[in-house]
N, C-alpha and C positions, 0 to 999 in steps of 0.2 A: 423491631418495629420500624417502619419504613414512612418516612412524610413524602405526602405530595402537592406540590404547590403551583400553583396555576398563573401564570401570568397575564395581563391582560394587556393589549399594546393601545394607549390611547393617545390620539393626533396631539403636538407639543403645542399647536397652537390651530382655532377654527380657521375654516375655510375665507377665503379672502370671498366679498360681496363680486360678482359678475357684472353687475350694473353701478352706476356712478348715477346717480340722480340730485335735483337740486331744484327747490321750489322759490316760484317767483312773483313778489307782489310791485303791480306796475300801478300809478297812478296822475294823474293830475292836479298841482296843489291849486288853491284860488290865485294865484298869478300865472298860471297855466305853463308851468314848470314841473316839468316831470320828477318823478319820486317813486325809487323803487328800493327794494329790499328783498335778500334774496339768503335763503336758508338752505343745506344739504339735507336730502332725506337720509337717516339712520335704518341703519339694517337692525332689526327689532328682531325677528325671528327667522332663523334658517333649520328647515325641519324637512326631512325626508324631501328634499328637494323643491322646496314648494319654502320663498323667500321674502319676506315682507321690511317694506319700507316706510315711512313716517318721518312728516315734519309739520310742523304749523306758526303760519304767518299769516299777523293781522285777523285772527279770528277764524282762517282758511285752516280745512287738517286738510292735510294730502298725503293718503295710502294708495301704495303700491304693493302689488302681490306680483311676483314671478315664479312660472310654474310652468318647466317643457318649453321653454321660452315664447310662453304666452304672459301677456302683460294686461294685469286686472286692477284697473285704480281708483279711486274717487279723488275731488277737490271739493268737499263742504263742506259748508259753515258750522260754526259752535254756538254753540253748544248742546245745541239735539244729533248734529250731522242728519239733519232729514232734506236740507234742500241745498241742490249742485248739482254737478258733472257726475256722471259714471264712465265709462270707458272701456274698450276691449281692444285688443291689437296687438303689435308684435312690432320689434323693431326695425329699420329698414336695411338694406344691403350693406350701411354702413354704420350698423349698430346702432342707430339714434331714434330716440323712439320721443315725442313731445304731445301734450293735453290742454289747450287753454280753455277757458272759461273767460266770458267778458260779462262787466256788468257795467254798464254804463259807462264811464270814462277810467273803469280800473277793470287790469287785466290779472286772470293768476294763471299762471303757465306750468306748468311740470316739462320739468326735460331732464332727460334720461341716452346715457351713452354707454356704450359696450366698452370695460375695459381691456 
């Protein structure tokens, strides 16, 4: 009787994320003193090439999808996420690719670099 056994070669460790991103809440306090806070987007899913990102500051989510190096994101609010930014583009010649929103005297930025 003869065994046959099949190997399978699986990666020792996932793909490193292609983009570096980092979301940012800008603001003015009542002494008119700036106050910002600033979070990294998490690579959440990497699937057949198409890579999503995620973070949330001060009530803001900000998703990013990257796909073919097309860059598809939102910056809005919680807890419906029905009003904000949407966004389409591609990063520039020197990999940086950025998304603000302003509302009044606060800004949210998304900015994103090629590593």
């Amino acid at each position: 009787m003869h065994a046959l056994f099949l190997f399978f070669a699986l990666p020792a460790f996932a793909e490193t994320p292609s983009l570096e991103c980092r979301a940012i809440y800008r603001t003015l306090n009542e002494r008119q003193q700036s106050v910002e806070e600033v979070a990294p987007l998490v690579l959440v899913s990497d699937f057949r090439g198409q890579r999503k990102y995620e973070a949330e500051v001060r009530g803001k989510a900000f998703f990013l999808t990257e796909e073919k190096g097309d860059l598809f994101g939102q910056i809005v609010a919680g807890p419906e996420y029905t009003k904000g930014t949407v966004f389409r583009g591609a990063a520039d010649s020197s990999g940086r690719f950025t998304a603000t929103e302003v509302v009044g005297t606060t800004v949210y930025r998304l900015e994103c670099w090629r590593k």
